[in-house]
BAFI-3210 file (N, C-alpha, C; in Angstrom, 3 decimals, decimal comma, padded with zeros to 6 digits):
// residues 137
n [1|2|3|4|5|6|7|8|9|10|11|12|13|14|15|16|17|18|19|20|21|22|23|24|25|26|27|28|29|30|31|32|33|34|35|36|37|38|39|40|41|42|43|44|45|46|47|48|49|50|51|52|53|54|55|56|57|58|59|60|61|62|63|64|65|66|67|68|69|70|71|72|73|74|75|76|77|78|79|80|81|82|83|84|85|86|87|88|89|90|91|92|93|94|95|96|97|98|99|100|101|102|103|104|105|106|107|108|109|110|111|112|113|114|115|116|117|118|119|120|121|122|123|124|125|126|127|128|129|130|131|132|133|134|135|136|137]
n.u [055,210|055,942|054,206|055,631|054,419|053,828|056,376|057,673|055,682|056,760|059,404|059,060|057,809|059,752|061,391|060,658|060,485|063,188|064,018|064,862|065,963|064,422|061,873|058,294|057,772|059,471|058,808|056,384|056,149|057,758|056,043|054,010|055,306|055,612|053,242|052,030|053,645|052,578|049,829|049,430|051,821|053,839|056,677|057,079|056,184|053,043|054,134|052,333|049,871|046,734|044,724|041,345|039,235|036,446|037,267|039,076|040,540|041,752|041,749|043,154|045,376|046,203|047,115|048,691|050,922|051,483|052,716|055,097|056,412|059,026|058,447|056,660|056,961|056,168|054,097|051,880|049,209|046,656|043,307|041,007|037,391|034,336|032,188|030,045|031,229|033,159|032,931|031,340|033,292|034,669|038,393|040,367|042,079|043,635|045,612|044,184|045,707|044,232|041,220|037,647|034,204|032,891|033,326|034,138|034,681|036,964|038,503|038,475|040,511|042,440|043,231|043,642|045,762|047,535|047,810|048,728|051,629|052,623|052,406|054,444|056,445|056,670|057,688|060,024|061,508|062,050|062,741|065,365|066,504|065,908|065,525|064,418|063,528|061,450|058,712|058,799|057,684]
n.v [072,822|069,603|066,948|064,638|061,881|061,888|062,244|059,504|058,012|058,878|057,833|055,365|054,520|054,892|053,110|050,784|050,790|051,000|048,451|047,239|045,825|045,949|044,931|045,302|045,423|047,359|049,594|049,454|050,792|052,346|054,281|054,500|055,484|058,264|059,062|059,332|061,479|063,676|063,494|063,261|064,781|063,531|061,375|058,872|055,218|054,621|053,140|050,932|048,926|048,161|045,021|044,561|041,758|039,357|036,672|033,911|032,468|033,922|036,701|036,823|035,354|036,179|038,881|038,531|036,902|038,792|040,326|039,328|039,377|040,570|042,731|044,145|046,842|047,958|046,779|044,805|043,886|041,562|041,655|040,113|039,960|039,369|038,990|037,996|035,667|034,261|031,853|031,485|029,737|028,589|027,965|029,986|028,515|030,319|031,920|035,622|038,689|039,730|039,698|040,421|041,625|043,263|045,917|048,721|048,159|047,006|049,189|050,841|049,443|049,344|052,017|052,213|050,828|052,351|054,354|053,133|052,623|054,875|055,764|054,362|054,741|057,170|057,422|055,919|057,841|060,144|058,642|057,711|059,668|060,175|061,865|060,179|057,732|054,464|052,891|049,119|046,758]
n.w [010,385|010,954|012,562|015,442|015,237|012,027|011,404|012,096|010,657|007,892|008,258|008,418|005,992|004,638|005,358|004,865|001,991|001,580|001,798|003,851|007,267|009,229|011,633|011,844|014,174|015,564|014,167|014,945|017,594|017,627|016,049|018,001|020,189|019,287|018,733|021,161|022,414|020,734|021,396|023,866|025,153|026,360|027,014|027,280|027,576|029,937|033,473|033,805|032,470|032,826|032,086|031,367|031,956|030,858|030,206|030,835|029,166|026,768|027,540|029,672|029,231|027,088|027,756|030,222|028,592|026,665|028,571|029,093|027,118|025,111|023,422|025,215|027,054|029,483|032,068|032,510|033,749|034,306|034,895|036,029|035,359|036,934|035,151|032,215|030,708|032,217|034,768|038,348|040,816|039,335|039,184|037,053|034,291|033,087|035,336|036,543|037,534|039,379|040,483|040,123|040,563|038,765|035,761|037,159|039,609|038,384|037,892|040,040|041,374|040,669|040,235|043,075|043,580|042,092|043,376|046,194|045,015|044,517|047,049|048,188|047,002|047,398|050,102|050,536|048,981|051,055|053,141|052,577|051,454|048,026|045,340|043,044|043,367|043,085|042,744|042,084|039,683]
ca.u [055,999|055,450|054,447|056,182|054,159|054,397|057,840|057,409|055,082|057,622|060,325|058,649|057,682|061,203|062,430|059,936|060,795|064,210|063,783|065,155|065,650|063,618|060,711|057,393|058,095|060,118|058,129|055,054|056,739|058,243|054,715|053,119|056,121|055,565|051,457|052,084|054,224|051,828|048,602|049,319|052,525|054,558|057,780|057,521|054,518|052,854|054,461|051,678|048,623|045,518|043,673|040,345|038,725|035,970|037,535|040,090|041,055|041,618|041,956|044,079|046,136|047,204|047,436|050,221|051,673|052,198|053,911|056,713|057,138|060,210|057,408|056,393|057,325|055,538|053,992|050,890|048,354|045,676|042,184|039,366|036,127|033,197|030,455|030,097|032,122|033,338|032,141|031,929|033,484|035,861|039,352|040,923|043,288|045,391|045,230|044,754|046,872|043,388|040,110|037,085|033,320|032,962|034,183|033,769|035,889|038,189|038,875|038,947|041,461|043,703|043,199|043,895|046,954|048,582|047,885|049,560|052,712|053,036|052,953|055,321|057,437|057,193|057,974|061,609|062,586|062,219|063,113|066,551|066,659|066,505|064,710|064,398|063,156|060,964|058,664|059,461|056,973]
ca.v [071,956|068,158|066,376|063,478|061,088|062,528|062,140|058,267|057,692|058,830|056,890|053,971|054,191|055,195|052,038|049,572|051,268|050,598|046,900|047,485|044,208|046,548|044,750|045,704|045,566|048,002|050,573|050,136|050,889|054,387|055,149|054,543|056,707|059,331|059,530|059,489|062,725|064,458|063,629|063,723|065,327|062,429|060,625|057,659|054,516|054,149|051,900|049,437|048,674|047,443|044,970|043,866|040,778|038,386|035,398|033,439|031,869|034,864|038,122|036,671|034,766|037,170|039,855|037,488|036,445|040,227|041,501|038,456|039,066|041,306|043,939|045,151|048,244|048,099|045,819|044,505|043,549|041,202|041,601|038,878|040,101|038,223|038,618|037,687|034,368|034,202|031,213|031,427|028,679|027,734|028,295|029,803|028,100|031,212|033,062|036,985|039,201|039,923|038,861|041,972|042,047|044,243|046,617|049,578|047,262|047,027|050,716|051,581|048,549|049,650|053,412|052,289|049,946|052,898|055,293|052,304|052,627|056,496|056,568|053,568|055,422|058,981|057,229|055,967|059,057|060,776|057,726|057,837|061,451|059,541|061,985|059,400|056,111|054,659|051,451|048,246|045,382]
ca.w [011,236|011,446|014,238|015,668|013,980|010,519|011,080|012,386|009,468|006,931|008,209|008,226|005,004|003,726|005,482|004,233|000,706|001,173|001,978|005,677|007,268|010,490|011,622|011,872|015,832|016,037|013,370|015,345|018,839|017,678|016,195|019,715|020,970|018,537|019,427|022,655|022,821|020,164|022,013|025,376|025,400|027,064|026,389|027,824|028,528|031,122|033,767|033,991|031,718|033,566|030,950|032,223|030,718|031,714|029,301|030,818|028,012|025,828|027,810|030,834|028,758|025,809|029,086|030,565|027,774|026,299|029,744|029,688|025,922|024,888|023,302|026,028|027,494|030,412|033,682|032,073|034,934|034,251|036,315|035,629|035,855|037,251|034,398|031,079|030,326|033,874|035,521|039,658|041,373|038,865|038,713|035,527|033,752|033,186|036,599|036,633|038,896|040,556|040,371|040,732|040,495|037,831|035,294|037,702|040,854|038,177|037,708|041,272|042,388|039,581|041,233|044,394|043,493|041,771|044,445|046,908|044,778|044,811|048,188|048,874|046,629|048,184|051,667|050,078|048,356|051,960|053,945|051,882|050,514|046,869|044,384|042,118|044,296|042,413|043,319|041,048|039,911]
c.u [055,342|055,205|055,073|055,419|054,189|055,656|057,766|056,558|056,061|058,519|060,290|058,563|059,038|062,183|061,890|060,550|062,230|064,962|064,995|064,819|064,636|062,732|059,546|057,095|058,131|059,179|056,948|055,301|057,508|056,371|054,139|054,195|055,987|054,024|051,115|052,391|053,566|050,281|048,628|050,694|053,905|055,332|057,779|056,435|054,223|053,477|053,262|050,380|047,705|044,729|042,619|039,704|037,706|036,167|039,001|041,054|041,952|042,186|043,233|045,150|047,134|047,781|049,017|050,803|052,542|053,167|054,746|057,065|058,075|059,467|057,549|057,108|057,043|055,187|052,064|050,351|047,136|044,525|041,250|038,187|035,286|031,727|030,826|030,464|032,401|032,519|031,820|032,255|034,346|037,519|039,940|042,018|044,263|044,744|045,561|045,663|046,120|041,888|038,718|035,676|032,693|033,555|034,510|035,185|036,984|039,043|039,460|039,971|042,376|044,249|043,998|045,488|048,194|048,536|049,077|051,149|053,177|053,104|054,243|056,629|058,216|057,955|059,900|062,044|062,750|062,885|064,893|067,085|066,835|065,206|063,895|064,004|061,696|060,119|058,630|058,350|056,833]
c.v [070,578|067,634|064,813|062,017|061,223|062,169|060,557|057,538|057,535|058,225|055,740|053,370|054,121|053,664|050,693|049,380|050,594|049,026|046,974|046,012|045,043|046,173|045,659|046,702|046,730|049,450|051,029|050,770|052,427|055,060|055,282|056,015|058,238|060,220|059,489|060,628|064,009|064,957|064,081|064,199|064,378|061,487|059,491|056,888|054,784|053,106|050,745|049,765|047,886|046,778|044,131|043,274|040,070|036,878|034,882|033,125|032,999|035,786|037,862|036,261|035,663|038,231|039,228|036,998|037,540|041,137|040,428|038,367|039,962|042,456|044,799|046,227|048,465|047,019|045,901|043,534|043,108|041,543|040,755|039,683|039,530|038,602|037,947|035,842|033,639|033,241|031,161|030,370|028,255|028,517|028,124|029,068|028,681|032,104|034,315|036,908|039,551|039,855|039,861|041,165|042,546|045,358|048,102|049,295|047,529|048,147|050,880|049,955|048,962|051,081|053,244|051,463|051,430|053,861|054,708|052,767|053,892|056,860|055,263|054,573|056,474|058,852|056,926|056,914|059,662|059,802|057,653|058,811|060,982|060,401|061,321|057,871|056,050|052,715|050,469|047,309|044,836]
c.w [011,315|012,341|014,021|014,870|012,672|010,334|010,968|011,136|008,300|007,229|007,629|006,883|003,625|004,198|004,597|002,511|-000,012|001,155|003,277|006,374|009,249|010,577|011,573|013,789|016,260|015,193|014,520|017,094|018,526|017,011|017,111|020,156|020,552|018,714|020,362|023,271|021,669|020,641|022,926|026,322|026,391|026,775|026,415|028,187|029,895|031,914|033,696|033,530|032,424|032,495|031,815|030,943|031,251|030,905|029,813|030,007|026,728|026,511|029,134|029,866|028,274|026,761|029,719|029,688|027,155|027,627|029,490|028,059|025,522|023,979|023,805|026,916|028,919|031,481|032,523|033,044|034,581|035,401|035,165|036,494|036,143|036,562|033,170|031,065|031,850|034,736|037,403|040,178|040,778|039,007|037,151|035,226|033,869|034,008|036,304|038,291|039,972|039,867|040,976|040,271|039,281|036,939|036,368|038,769|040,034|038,262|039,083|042,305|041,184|039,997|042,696|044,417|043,532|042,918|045,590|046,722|044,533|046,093|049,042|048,206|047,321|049,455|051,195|049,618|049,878|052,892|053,536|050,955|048,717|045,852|043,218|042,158|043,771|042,773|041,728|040,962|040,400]
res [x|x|x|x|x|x|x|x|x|x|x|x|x|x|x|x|x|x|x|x|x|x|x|x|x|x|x|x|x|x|x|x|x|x|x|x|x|x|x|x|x|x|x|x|x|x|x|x|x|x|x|x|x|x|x|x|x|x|x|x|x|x|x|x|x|x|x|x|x|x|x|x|x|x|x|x|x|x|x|x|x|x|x|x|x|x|x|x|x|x|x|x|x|x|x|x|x|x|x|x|x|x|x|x|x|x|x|x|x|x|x|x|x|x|x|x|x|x|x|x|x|x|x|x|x|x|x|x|x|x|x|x|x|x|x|x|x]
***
């Protein structure tokens, strides 16, 4: 039996083959989908990608630039870290969505965000009997 990528692999290659006017875009966006539900058994992204960076210039940027681009799939959430590159006192050019300490801070404010929005959630599905209430960006 094949797995979902195997399958996603061979397509791809049967489209490229056939001179398929199908980007690349779109190829590499069913392979994610395809190693997503082989690895970890799961149909669908994550809602929201946490990327932690300490380079304004670079890691905030491409971070905000990839959530407002028609790509993405998801809520892509910059955090600026305060080592490395990271000067104190200045403001970045391209502002994160939050601004941490360390790689560690970052983890557990990304923990604690999503926790936030599972229970704002849980409070509307019961607050409005809505199995399916679901919190939004």
């Amino acid at each position: 039996m094949k797995s979902s990528l195997t399958n996603s692999i061979q397509e791809s290659s049967q489209l490229a083959a056939s001179g398929s006017k199908s980007t690349g875009s779109t190829l590499v966006r069913e392979t994610k989908k395809a190693r997503r539900k082989d690895t970890y058994g799961i149909d669908k992204p994550p809602e929201t990608v946490y990327f932690v960076g300490d380079t304004p210039e670079s890691d905030i940027r491409g971070t905000n630039e990839y959530n407002e681009s028609p790509l993405s799939e998801n809520t892509w959430y910059s955090i600026l870290i305060q080592t490395g590159v990271f000067q104190e006192g200045t403001k970045p050019r391209f502002a994160p969505k939050a601004t941490v300490d360390n790689v560690l801070e970052a983890v557990k404010y990304g923990v604690k965000r999503e926790a936030l929005k599972a229970e704002k959630a849980e409070a509307l599905r019961v607050a409005y009997n809505d199995p399916d209430a679901v919190i939004e960006e």
